[in-house]
N, C-alpha and C positions, 0 to 999 in steps of 0.2 A: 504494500500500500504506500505510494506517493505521498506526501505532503508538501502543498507551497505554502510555506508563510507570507509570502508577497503583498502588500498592500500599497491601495495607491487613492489618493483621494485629491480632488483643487480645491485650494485653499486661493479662496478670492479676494487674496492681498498680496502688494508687494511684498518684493523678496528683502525687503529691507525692514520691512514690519514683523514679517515672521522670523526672519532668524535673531532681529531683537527681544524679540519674545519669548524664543525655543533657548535663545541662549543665554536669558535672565534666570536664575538657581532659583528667585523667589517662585518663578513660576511653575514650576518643576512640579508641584502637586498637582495643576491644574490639567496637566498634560501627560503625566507619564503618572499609573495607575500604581505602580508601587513605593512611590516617594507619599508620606505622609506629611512630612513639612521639613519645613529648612529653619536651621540653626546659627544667624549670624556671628562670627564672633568676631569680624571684624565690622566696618561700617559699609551698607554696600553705596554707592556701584561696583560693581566687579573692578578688580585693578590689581595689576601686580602686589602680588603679598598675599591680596582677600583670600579670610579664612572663613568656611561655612563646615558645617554638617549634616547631613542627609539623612532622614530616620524613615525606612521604610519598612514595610510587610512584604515578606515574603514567606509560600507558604506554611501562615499563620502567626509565623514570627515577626518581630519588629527586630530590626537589625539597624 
């Protein structure tokens, strides 16, 4: 049995909106289903140095 994971979907906004968005870590719960939320520890915006922490579920755990 095959499997393709492939997915493909349009997102109808520039490419300058999404990958500001896909590449903000606050955003990260909104879009990626295993991040439960994000842990600043430094100040964001993102910039050389920025420290964050990721706390997701994975099955059933929070890691």
């Amino acid at each position: 049995m095959d499997v393709d994971p492939a997915v493909e979907a349009l997102i109808p906004y520039p490419r300058e909106v999404v990958a500001s968005y896909a590449g903000g870590p606050g955003n990260a719960p909104q879009w990626y289903a295993d991040i439960v939320s994000v842990h600043w520890q430094t100040p964001p915006p993102v910039a050389v140095g920025s420290r964050m922490e990721f706390e997701a579920r994975f099955l059933g755990r929070r890691r």
